[in-house]
N, CA, C and O atoms as a GROMACS GRO file, in nm:
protein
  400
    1UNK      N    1  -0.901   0.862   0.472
    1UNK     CA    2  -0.759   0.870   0.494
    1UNK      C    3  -0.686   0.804   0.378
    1UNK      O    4  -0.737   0.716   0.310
    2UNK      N    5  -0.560   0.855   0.361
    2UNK     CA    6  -0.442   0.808   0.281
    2UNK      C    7  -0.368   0.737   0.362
    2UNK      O    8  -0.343   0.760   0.481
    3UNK      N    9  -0.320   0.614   0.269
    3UNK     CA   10  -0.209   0.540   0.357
    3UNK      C   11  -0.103   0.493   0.253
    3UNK      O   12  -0.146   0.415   0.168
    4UNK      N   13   0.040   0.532   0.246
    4UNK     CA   14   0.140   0.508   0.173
    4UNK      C   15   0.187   0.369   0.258
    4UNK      O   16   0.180   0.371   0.381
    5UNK      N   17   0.229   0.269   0.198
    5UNK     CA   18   0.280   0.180   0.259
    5UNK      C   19   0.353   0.075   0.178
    5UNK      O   20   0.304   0.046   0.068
    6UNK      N   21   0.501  -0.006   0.233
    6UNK     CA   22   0.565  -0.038   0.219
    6UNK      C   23   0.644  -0.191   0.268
    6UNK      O   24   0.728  -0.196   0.357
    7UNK      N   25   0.597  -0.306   0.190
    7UNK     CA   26   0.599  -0.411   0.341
    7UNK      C   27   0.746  -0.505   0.245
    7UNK      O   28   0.757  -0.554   0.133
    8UNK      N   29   0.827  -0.490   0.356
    8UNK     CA   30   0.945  -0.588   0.288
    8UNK      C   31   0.971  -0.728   0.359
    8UNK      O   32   1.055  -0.737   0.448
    9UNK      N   33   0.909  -0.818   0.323
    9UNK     CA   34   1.041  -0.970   0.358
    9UNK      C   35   1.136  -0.968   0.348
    9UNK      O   36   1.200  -0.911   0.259
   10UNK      N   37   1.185  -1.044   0.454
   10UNK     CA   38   1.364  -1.001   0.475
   10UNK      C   39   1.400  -1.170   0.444
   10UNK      O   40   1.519  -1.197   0.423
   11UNK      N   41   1.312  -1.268   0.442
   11UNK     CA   42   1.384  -1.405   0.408
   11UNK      C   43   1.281  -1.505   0.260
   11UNK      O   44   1.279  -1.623   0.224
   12UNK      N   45   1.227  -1.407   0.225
   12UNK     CA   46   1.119  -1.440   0.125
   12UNK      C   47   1.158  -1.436  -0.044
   12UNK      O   48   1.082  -1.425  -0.140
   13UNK      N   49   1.326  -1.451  -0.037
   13UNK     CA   50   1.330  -1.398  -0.220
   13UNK      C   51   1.400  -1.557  -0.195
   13UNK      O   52   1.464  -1.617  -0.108
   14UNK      N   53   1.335  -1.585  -0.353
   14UNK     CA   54   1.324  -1.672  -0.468
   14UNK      C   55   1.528  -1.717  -0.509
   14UNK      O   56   1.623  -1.676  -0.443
   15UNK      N   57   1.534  -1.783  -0.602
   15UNK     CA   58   1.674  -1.799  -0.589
   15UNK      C   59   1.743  -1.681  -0.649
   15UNK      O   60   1.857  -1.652  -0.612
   16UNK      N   61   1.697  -1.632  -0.714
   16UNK     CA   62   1.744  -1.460  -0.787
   16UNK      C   63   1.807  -1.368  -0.718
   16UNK      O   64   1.902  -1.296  -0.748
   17UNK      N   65   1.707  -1.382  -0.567
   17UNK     CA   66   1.747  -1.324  -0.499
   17UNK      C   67   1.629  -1.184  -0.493
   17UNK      O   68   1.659  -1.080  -0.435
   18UNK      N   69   1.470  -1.207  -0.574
   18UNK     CA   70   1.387  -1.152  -0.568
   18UNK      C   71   1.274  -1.214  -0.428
   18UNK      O   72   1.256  -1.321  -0.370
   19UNK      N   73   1.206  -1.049  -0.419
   19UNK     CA   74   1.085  -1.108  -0.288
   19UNK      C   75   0.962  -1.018  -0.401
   19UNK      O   76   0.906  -0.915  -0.363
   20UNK      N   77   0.945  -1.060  -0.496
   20UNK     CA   78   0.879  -1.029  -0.642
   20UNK      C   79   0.758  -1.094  -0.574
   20UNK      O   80   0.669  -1.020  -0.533
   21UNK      N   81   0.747  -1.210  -0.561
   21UNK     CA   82   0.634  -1.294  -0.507
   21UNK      C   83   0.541  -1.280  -0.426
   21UNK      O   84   0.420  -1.297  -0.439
   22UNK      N   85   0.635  -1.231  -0.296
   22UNK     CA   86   0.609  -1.220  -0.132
   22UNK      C   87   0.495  -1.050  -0.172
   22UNK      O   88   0.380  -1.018  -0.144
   23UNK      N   89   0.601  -0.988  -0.243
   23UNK     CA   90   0.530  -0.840  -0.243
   23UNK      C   91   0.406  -0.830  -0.361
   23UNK      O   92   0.320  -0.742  -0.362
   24UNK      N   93   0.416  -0.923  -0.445
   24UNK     CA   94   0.245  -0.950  -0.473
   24UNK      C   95   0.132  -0.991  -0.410
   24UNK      O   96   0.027  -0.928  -0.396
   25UNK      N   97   0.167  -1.128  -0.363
   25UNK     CA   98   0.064  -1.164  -0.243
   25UNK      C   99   0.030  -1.057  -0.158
   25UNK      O  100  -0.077  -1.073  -0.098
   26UNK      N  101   0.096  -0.944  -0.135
   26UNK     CA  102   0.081  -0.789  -0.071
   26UNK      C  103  -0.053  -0.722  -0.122
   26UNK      O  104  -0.163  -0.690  -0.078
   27UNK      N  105   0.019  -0.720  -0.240
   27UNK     CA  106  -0.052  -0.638  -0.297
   27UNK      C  107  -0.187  -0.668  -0.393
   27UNK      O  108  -0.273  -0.587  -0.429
   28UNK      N  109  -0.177  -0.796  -0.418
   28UNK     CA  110  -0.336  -0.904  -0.408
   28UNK      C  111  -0.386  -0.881  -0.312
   28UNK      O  112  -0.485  -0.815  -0.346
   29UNK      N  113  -0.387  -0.893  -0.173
   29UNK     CA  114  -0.489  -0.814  -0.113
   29UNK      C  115  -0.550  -0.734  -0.057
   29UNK      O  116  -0.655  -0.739   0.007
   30UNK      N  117  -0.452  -0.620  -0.091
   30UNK     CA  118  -0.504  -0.453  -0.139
   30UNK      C  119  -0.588  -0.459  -0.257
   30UNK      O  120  -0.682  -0.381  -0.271
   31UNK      N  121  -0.557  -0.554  -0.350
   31UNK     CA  122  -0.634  -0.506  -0.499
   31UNK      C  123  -0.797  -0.595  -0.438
   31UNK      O  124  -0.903  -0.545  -0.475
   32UNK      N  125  -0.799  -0.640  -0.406
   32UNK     CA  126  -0.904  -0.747  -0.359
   32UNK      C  127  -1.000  -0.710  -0.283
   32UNK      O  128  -1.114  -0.754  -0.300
   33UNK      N  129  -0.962  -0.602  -0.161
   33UNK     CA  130  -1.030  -0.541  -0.103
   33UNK      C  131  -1.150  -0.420  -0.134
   33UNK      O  132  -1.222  -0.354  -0.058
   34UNK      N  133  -1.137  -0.424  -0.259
   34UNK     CA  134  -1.229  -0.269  -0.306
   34UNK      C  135  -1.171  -0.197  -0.277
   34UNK      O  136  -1.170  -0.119  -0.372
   35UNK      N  137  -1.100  -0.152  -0.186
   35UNK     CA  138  -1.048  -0.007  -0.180
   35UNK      C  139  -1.001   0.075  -0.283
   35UNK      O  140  -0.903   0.025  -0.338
   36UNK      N  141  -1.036   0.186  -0.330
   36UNK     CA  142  -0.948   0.273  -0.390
   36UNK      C  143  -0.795   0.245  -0.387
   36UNK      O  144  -0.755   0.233  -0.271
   37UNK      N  145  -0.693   0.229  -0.485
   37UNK     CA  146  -0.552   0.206  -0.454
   37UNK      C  147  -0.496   0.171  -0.580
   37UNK      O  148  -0.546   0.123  -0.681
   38UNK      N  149  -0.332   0.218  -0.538
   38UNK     CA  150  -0.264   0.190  -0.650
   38UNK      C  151  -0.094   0.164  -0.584
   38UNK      O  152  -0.054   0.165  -0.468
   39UNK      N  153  -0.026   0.142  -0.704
   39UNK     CA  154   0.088   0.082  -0.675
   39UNK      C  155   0.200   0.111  -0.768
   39UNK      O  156   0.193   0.080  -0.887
   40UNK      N  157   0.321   0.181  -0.707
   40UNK     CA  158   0.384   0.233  -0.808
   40UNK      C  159   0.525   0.139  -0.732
   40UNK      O  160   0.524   0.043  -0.656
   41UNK      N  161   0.669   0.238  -0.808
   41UNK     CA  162   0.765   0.130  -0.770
   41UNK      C  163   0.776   0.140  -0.671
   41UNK      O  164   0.880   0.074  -0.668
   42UNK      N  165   0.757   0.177  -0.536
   42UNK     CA  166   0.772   0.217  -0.401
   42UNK      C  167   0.696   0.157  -0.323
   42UNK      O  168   0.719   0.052  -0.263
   43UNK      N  169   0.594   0.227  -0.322
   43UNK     CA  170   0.487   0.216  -0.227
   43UNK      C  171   0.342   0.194  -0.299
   43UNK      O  172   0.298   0.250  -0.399
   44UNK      N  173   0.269   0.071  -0.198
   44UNK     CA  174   0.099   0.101  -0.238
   44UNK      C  175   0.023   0.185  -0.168
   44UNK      O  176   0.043   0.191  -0.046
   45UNK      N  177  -0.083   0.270  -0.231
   45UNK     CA  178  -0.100   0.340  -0.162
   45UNK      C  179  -0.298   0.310  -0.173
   45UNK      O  180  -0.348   0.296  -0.284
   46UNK      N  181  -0.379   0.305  -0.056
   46UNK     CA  182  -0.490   0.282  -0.031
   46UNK      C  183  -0.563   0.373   0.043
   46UNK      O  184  -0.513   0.414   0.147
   47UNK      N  185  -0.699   0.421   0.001
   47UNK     CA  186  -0.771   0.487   0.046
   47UNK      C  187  -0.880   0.462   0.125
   47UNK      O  188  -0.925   0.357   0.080
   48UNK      N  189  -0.966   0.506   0.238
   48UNK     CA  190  -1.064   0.431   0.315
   48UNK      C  191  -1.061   0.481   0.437
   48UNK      O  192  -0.972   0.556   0.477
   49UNK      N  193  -1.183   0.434   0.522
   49UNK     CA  194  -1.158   0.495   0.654
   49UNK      C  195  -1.055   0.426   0.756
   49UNK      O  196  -1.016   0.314   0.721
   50UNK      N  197  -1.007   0.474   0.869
   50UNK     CA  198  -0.902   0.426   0.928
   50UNK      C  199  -0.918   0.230   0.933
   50UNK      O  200  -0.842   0.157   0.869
   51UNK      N  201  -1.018   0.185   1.012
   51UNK     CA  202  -1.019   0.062   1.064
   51UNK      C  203  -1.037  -0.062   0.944
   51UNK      O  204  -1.001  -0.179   0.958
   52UNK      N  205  -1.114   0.009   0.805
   52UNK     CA  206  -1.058  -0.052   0.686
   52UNK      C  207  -0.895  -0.062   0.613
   52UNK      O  208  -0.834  -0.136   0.536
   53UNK      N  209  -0.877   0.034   0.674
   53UNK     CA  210  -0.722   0.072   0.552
   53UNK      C  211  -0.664   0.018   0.687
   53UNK      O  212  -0.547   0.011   0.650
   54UNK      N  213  -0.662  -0.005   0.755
   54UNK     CA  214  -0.541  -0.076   0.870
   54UNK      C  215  -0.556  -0.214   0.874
   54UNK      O  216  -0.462  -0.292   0.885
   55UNK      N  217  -0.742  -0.261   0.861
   55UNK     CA  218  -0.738  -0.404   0.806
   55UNK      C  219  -0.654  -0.499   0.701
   55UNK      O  220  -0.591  -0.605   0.701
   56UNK      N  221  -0.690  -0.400   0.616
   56UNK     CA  222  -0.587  -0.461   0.452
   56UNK      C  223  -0.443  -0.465   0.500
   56UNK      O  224  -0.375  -0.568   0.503
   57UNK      N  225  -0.396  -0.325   0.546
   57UNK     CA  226  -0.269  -0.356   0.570
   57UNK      C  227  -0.221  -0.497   0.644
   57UNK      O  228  -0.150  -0.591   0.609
   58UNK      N  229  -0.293  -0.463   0.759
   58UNK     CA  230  -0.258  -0.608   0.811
   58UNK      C  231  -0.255  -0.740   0.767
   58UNK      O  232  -0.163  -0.819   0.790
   59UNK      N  233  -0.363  -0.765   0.700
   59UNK     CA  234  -0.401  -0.885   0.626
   59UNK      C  235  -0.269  -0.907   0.561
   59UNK      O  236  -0.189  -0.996   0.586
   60UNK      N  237  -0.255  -0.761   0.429
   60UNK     CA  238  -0.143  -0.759   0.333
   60UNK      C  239  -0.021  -0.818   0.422
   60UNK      O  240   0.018  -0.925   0.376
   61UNK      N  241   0.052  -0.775   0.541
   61UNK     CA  242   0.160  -0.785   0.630
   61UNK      C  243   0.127  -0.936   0.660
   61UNK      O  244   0.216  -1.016   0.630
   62UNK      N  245   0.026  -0.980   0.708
   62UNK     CA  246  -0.019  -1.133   0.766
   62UNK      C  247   0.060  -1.196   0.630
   62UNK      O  248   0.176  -1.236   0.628
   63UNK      N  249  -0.020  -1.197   0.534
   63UNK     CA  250   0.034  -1.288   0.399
   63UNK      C  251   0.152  -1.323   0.399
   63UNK      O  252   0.186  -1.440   0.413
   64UNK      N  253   0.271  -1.178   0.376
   64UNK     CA  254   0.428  -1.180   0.344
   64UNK      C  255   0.482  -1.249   0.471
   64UNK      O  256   0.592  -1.302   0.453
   65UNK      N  257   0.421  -1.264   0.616
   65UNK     CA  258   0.482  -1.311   0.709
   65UNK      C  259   0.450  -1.450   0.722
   65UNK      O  260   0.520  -1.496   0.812
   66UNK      N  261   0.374  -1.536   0.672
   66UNK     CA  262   0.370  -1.646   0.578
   66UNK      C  263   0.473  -1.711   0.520
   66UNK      O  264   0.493  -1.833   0.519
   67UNK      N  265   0.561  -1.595   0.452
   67UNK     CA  266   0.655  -1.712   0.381
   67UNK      C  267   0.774  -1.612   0.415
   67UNK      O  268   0.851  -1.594   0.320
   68UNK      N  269   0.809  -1.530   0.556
   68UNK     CA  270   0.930  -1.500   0.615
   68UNK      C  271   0.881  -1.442   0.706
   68UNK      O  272   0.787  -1.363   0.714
   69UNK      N  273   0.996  -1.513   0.826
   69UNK     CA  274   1.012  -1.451   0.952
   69UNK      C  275   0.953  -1.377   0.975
   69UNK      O  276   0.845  -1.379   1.033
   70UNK      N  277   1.060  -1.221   0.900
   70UNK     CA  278   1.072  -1.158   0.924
   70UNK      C  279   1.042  -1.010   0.859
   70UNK      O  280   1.150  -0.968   0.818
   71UNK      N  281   0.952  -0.927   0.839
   71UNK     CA  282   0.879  -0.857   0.742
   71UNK      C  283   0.893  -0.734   0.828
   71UNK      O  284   0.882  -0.734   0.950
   72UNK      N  285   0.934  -0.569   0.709
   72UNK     CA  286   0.942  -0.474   0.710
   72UNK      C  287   0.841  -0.399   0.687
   72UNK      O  288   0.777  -0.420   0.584
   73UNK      N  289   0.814  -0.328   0.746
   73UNK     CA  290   0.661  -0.229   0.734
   73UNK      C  291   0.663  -0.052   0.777
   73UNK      O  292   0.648  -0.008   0.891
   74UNK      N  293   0.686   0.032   0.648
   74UNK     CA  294   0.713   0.174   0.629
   74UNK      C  295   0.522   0.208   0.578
   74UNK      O  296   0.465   0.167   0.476
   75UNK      N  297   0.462   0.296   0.691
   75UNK     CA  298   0.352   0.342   0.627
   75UNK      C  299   0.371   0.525   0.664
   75UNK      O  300   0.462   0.581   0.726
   76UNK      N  301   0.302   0.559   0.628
   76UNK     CA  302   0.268   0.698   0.610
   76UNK      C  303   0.076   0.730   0.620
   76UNK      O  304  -0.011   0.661   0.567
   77UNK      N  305   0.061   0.825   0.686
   77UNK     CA  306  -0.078   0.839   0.670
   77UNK      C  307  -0.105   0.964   0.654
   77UNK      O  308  -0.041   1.053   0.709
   78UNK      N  309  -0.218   0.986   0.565
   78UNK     CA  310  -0.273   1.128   0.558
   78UNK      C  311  -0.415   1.114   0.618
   78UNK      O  312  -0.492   1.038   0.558
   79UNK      N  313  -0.465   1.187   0.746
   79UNK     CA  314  -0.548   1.134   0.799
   79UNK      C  315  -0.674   1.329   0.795
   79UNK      O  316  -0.657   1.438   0.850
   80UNK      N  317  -0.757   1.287   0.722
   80UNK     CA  318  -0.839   1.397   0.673
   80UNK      C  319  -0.959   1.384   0.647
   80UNK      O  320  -1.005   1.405   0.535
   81UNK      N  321  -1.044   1.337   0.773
   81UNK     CA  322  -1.190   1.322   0.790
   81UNK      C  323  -1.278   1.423   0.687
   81UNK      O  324  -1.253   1.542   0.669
   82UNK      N  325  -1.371   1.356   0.635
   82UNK     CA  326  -1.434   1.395   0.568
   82UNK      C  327  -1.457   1.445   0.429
   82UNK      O  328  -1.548   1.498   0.365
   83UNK      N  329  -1.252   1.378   0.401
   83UNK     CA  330  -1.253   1.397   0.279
   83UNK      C  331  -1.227   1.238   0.172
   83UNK      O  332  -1.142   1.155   0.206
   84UNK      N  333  -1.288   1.223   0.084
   84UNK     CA  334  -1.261   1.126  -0.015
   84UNK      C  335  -1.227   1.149  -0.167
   84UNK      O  336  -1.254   1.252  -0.229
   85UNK      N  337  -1.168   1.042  -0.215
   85UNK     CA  338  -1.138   1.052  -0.345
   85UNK      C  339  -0.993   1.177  -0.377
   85UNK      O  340  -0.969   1.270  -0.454
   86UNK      N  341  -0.932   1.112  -0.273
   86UNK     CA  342  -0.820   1.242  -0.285
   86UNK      C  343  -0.689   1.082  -0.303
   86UNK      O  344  -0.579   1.114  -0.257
   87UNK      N  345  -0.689   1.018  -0.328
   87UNK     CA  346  -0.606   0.871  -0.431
   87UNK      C  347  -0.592   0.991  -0.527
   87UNK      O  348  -0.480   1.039  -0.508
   88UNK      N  349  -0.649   1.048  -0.607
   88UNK     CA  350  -0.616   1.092  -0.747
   88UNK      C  351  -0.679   1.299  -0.749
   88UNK      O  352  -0.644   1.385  -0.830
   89UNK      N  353  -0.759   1.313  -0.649
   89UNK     CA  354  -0.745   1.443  -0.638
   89UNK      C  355  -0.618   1.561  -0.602
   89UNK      O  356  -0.606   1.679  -0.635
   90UNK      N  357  -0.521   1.458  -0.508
   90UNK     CA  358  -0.415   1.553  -0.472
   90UNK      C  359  -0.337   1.529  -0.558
   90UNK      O  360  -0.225   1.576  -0.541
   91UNK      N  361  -0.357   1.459  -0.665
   91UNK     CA  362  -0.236   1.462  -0.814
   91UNK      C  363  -0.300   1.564  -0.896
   91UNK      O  364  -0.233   1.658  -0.939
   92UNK      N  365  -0.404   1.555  -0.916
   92UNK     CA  366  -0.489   1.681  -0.967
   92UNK      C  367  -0.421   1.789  -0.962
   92UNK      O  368  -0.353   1.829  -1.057
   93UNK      N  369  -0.434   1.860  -0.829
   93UNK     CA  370  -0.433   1.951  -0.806
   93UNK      C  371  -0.298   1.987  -0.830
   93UNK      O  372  -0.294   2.109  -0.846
   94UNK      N  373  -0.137   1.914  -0.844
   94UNK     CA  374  -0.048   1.903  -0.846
   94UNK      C  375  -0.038   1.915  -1.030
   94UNK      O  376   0.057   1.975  -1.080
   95UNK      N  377  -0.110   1.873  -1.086
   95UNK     CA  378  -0.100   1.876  -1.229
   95UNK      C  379  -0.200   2.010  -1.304
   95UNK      O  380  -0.233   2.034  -1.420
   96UNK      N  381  -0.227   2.088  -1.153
   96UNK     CA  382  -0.318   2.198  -1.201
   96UNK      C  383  -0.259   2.284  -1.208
   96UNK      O  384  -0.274   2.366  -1.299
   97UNK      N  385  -0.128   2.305  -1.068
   97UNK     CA  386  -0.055   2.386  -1.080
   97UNK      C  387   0.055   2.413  -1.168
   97UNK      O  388   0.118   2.516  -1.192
   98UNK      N  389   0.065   2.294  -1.212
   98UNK     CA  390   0.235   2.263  -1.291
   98UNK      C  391   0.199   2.339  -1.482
   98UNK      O  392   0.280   2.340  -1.575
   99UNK      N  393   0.033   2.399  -1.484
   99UNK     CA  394   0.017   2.428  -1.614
   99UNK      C  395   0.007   2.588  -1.638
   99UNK      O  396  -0.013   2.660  -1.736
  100UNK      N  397   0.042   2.616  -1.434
  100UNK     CA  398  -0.040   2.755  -1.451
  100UNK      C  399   0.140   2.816  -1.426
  100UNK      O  400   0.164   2.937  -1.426
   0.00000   0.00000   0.00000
């Protein structure tokens, strides 16, 4: 499965007025986990079977709720047994069409 996801602190920014911090510690342990994954300006997105990729998330969500209240959580799932390595296959295929 694919999982797009999105975790916001709502009392976790710095004096700037950034949660720069909160949403690394996020995403440290997505990168930490082995999983397949990446991270663009939006969303991280992690690959794995369900009860792994819901672990991390959580963990990731546990962390940011650490240093606020109160934490936002937008996921998305693409849930497609038996298939892997689609992190970078369904861009593929998206960059296969865009030549033809």
């Amino acid at each position: 499965m694919l999982v797009a996801f999105s975790i916001s602190p709502t009392d976790a920014a710095d004096e700037s007025g950034s949660v720069s911090e909160a949403v690394a510690a996020a995403v440290r342990v997505v990168r930490e986990s082995g999983l397949p994954n990446e991270t663009n300006a939006m969303f991280t997105n992690i690959e794995g079977e369900w009860d792994e990729v819901m672990a991390v998330v959580k963990r990731a969500l546990d962390v940011v709720a650490e240093v606020s209240p109160r934490v936002g959580l937008v996921l998305k799932a693409d849930i497609r047994p038996g298939y892997t390595g689609q992190l970078s296959a369904k861009v593929e295929r998206i960059e296969k069409a865009l030549e033809g």
